[in-house]
Residue, then its C-alpha position, 0 to 999 in steps of 0.5 A: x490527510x494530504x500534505x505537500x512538501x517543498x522540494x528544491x529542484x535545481x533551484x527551483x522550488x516545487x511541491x509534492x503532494x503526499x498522503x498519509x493514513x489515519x490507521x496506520x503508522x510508518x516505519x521510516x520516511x516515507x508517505x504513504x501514497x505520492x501524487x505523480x501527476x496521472x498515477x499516485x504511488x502507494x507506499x507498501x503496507x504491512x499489518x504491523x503498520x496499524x495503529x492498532x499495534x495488534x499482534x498478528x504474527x502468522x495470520x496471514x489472512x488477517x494481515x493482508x486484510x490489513x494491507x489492504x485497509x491501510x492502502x484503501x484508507x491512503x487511496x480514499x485520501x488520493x479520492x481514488x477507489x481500489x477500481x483505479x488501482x492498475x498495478x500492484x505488488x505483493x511481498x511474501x516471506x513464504x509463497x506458503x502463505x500465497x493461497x490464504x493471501x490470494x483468497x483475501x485478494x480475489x475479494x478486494x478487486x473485480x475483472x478487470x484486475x489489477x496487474x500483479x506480481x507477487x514474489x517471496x523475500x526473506x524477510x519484512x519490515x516489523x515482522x510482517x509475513x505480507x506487505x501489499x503496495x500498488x499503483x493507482x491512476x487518477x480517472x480521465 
């Protein structure tokens, strides 16, 4: 679903077109993807984002499966496919849960990957053990 948003610039009113997800719910003010021209921003998603609400605390494999479901689902919005994603980021809560993360990783992309940086922070919105965002360009 894509929505615009008025915003006032100096006077100057403009619109900004933003993107939401059927399958899952944000945990603040957010979009979940904004359109920037040439590159649409994906807003970070975690499992305990899913409408679902399924509890599935320490299964990192299933949550990053999710994160992905959520940013493909705002991708498919944007009338992008994860082949236009050039950047991504993951957040860990414990770089223990890098291998199982990254084994869900490898399948949702093919060379050339995405750049990524994928860093541990203390802790995530709702509980999550992973929150994936990325950065998509629109084709030439």
């Amino acid at each position: 679903m894509m929505g615009y948003q008025l915003i006032n610039r100096g006077g100057i009113m403009m619109a900004r077109k933003a993107y939401e997800v059927k399958g899952s719910t944000a945990s603040g003010p957010y979009s979940a993807a904004v359109d920037a021209g040439d590159l649409v921003y994906l807003s970070g998603q975690t499992a305990m984002n899913s409408a679902s609400a399924e509890n599935i605390s320490g299964d990192i494999g299933a949550q990053t499966e999710l994160c992905f479901d959520h940013l493909f689902e705002a991708l498919e919005a944007a009338n992008l496919t994860p082949d236009d994603i050039v950047k991504v980021n993951v957040y860990l809560t414990d770089m223990k849960y890098f291998s199982a993360m990254n084994e869900v990783y490898a399948t949702k992309f093919s060379k050339p990957y995405p750049a990524r940086t994928c860093v541990a922070v203390l802790a995530l919105p709702l509980g999550a053990d992973v929150e994936i965002e990325a950065i998509a360009k629109k084709p030439d």
